[in-house]
C-alpha positions as CSV (number, residue, x, y, z in Angstrom):
1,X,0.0,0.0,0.0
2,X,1.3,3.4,-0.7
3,X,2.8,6.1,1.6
4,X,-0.1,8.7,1.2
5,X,0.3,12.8,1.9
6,X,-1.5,15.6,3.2
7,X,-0.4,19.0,3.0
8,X,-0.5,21.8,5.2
9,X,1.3,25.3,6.3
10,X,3.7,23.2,8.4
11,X,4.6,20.2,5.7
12,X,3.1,17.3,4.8
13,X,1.9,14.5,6.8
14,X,2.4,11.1,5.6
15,X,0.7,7.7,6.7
16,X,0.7,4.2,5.6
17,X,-0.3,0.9,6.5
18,X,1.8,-2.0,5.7
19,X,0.3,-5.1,4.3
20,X,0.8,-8.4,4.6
21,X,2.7,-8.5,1.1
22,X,5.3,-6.0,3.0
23,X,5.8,-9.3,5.8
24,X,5.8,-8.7,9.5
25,X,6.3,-6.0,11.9
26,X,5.4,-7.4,15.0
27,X,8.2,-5.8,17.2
28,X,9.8,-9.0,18.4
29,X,10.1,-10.3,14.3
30,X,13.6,-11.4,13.7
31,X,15.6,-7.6,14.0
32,X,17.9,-7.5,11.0
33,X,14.7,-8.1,8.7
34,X,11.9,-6.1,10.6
35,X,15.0,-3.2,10.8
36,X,15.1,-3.2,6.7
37,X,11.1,-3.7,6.6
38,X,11.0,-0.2,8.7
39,X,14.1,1.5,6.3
40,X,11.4,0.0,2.9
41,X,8.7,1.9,4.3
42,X,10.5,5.1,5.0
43,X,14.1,5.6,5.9
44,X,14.0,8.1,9.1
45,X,14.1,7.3,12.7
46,X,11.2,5.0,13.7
47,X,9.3,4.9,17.2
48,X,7.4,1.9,18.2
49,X,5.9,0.5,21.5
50,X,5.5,-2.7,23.7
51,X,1.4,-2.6,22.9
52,X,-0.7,-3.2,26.3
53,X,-4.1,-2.4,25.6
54,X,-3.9,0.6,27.9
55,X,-4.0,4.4,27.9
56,X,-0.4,5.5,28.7
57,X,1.2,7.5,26.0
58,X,4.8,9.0,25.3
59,X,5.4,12.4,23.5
60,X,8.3,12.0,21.4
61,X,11.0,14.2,20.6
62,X,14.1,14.2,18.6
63,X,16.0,13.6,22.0
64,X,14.1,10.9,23.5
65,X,13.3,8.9,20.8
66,X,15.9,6.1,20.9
67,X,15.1,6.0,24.4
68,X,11.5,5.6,23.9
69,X,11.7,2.8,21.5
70,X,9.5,-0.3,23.2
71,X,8.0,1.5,25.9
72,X,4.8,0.1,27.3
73,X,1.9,2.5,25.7
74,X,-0.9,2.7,23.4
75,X,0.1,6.2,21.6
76,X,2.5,8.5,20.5
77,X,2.4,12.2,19.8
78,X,5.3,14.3,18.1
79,X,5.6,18.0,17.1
80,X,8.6,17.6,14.9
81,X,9.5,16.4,11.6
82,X,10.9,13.1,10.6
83,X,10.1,11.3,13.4
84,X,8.0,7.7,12.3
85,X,5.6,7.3,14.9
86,X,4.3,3.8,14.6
87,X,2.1,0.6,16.1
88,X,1.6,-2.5,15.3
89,X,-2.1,-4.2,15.0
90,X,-3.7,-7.3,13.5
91,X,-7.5,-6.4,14.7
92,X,-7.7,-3.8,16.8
93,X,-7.8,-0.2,15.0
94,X,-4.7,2.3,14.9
95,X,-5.7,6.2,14.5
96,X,-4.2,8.9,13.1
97,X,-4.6,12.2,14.3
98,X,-3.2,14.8,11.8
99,X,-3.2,18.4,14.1
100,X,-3.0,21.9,13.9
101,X,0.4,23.6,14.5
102,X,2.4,20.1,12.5
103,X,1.4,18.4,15.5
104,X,0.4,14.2,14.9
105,X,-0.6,11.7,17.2
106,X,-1.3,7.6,16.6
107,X,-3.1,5.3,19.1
108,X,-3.4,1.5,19.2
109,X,-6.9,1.3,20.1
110,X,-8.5,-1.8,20.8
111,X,-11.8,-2.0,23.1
112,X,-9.6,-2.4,26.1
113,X,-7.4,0.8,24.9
114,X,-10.5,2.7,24.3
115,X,-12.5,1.7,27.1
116,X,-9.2,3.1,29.1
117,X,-9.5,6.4,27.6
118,X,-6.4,6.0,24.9
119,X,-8.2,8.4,21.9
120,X,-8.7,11.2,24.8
121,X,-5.2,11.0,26.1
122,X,-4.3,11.5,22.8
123,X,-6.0,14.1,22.1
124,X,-4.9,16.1,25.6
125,X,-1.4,15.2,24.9
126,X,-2.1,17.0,21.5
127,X,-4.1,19.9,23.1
128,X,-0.7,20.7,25.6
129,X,1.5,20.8,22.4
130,X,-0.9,23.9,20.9
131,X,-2.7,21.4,18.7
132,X,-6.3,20.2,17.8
133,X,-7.0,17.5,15.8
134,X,-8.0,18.5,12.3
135,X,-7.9,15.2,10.3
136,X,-8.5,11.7,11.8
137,X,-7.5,8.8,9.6
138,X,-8.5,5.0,11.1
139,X,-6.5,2.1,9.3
140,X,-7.3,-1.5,8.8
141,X,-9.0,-3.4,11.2
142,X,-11.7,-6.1,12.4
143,X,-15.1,-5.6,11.4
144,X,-18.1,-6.0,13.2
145,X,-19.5,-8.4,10.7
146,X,-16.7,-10.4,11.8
147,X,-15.8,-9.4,15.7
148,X,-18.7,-11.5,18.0
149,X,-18.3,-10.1,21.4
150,X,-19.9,-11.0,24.8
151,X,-23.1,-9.5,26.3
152,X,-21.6,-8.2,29.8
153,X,-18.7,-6.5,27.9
154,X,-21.2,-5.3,25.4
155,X,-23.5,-3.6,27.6
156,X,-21.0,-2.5,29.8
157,X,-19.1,-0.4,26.4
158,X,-22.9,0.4,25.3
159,X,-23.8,2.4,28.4
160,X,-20.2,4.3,28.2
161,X,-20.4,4.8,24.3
162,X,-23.8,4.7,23.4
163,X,-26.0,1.7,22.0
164,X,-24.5,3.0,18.0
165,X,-21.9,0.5,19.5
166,X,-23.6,-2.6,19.0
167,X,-23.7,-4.6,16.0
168,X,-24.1,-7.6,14.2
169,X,-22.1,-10.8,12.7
170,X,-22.3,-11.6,9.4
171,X,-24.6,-14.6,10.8
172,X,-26.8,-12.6,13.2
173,X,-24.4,-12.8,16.5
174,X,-24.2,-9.8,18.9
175,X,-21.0,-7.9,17.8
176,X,-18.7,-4.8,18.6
177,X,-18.3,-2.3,16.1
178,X,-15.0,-0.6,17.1
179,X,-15.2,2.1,14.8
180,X,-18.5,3.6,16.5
181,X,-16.4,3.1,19.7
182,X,-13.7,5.3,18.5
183,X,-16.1,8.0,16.9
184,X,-18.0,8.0,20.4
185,X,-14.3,8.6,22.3
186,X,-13.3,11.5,19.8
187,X,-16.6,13.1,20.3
188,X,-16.5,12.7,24.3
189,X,-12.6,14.4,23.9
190,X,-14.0,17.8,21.9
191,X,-12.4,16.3,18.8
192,X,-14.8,16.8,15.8
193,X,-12.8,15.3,13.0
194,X,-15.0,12.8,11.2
195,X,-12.7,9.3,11.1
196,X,-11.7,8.8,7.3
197,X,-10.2,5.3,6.1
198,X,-6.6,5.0,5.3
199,X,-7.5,3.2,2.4
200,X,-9.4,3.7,-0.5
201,X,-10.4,0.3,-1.3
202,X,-13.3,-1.1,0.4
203,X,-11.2,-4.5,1.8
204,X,-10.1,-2.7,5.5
205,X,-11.4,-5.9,7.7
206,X,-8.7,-7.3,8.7
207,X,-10.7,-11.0,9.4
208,X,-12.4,-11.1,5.9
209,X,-9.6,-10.0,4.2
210,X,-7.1,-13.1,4.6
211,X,-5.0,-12.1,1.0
212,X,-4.2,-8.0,2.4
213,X,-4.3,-8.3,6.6
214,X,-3.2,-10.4,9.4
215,X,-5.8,-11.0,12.0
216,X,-5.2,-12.7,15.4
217,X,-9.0,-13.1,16.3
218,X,-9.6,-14.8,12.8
219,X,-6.5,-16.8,11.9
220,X,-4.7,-16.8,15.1
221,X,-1.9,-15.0,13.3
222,X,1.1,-13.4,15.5
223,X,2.3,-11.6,12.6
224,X,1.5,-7.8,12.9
225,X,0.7,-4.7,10.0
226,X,2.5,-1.3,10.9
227,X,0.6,1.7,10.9
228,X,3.1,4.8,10.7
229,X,2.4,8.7,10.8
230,X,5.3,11.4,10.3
231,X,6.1,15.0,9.3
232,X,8.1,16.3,6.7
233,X,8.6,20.2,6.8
């Protein structure tokens, strides 16, 4: 899939999702490979993070970001250029928030992430760098045709999120639509930005879509997609 751009007064912000074509990026994939995977997509310094379904986030700088590499979070926020923000998913939905001022942000945000308050972290962490979100770009990720979930967690998400949460299987099974979930957490952060698709083709779930994605729910795979966000002035 192709690097894609969007320009503003401060640059232009680039984004991509790796497919499964572009192998694996799960952080623990054998280093020499995953390194020249990373330098293929874009040859700057990368940031990653030891995923744990949570809220924490790091702001990363040109001075911290070797440091920062493999720290447990679920986001990332920079203000300066050519810095590769980045994480990892098979499922669970990364987000891209493109801010005023050449500020971006990226969240890992599964239901757990979410539920944790991961999208409005990100969004404050943007807010004390002078930015608001202008553009919010969701990438590949599991459907709710595809993403049965149980009624106590269900309920529990509907009655934080709102009942637009709940959906359907393909075969009629109570689901979670994670997309609804993460529209629901922008709106509760002050963050108007519609959610737009990374992709222009209509293939983003990652559990139907067996010959693009990897997907741990459907296939059980431990291979990851990267998602990446950076600047460049």
């Amino acid at each position: 899939m192709a690097s894609r751009g969007l320009q503003d007064e401060h640059g232009t912000v680039w984004h991509h999702t790796t497919t499964r074509d572009e192998g694996d990026f799960s952080i623990d994939a054998e280093p020499t490979g995953l390194a020249a995977r990373r330098r293929a997509v874009v040859d700057l310094p990368w940031v990653w993070l030891r995923q744990v379904h949570g809220a924490d986030l790091v702001v990363v700088t040109s001075g911290n970001a070797s440091d920062l590499r493999g720290t447990e979070a679920d986001a990332l926020v920079t203000a300066e250029p050519n810095l590769v923000l980045a994480v990892q998913t098979a499922d669970c939905v990364p987000v891209e928030l493109h801010g005023t001022n050449g500020v971006v942000g990226l969240a890992h945000a599964g239901w757990r992430s979410i539920e944790a308050g991961v999208i409005e972290r990100t969004v404050e962490a943007m807010a004390a760098l002078g930015s608001y979100p202008a553009v919010t770009t969701i990438g590949p990720h599991i459907g709710p045709e595809c993403y049965e979930f149980g009624a106590t967690d269900l309920d529990r998400l509907a009655a934080r999120f709102g009942d637009g949460v709940r959906s359907t299987t393909s075969d009629g099974r109570a689901s979670l639509d994670l997309v609804r979930m993460v529209r629901a957490a922008l709106h509760r952060a002050g963050a108007g930005a519609e959610p737009q698709t990374s992709d222009p083709w209509p293939a983003n779930c990652t559990a139907c879509h067996a010959d693009r994605w990897f997907s741990h729910r459907a296939r059980g795979e431990t291979e990851r997609m990267a998602t990446v966000v950076w600047r460049e002035p």
